[in-house]
C-alpha positions, -999 to +999 in steps of 0.1 A: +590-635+077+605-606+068+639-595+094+638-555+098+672-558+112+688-571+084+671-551+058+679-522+079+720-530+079+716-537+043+703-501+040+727-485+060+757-501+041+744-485+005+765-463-010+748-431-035+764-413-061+754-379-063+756-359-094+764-321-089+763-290-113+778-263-101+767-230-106+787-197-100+773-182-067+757-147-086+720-139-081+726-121-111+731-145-136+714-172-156+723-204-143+698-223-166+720-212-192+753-216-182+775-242-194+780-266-160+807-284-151+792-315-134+808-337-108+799-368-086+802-375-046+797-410-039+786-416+002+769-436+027+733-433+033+738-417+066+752-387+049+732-383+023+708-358+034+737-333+053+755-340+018+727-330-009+720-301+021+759-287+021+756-287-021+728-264-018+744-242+007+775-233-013+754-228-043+753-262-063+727-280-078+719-317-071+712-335-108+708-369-099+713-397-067+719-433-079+727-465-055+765-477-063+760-517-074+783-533-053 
């Protein structure tokens, strides 16, 4: 039988790596266009969501989220 408690722990202890571009806050330009300078986050699955939500706020662009092999 499956345990739901320790899958659920095992979730919460995985660790993402989240891929940024960021873009130059201008309505005006082009972003799809621009050269990008891309950087990664790496954090706990409980901030994931708030994290990927704060990028977009201040104008980034989430690329990609991967799990972190541990």
């Amino acid at each position: 039988m499956f345990n739901n408690i320790t899958a659920n722990n095992e979730w919460e202890r995985k660790v993402f790596k989240v891929s940024v571009a960021q873009f130059p806050a201008a309505d005006s330009l082009d972003t799809d266009n621009l050269s990008q300078s891309n950087y990664s986050v790496t954090v706990p699955l409980a901030r994931l969501l708030p994290t990927m939500q704060a990028i977009r706020n201040k104008g980034g662009k989430v690329v990609s989220v991967e799990p972190v092999v541990t």
